[in-house]
N, C-alpha and C positions, 0 to 999 in steps of 0.2 A: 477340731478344738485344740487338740496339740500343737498346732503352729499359731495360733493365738496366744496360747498360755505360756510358748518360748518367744513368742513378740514381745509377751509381756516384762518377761523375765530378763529378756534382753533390756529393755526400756530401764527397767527396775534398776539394771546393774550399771547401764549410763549415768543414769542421774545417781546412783551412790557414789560415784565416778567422780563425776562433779562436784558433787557437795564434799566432798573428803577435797579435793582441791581447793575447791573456795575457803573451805575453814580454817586450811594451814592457810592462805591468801591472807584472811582476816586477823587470824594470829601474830603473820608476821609484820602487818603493817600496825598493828599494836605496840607489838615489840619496838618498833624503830622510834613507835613516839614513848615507849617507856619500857625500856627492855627488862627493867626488875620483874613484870607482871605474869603472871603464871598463864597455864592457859584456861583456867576456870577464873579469874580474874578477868581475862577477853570477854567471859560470857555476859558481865556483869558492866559494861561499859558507863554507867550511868555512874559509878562508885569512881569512878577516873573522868574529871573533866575535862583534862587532858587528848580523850578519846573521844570523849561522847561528841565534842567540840569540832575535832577531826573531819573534815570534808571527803577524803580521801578513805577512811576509815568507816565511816556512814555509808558513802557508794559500796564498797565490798560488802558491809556488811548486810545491806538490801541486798544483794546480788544473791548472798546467802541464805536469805528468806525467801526471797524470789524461786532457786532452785527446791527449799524446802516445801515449799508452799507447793509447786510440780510435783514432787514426790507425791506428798498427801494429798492430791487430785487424781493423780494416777491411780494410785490405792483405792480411794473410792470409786474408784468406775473399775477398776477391777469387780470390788464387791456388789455391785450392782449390775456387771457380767455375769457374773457366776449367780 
């Protein structure tokens, strides 16, 4: 059960891995299309039409959910491991 639960932990820290990369990813292609915007401002895309509008901005930002969306499926099958 120990090498399941560091499989796990490994997996866990990949994908935090990731998603902290994707985010500044998302952030910065924010920035380029509107560099005044904060990064709680990025969260909010829909208030910048500027962004929402973004093609390139849209991809990353799926990409973002995509990897979050993995996270909270792993999570659940952990707890349904255990």
């Amino acid at each position: 059960m120990a090498d399941l639960e560091k499989f796990m932990a490994d997996i866990e820290a990949v994908l935090e891995h990731m998603i902290a990369q994707q985010r500044a990813k998302v952030v910065d292609v924010a920035l380029d299309i509107l560099p005044h915007l904060t990064p709680e401002d990025v969260k909010n895309p829909q208030e910048s039409p500027e962004i929402a509008e973004d093609a390139t901005f849209n991809f990353e930002d799926g990409m973002l959910a995509g990897l979050m969306s993995a996270r909270m499926a792993l999570r659940s099958q952990i707890f349904n491991v255990y």
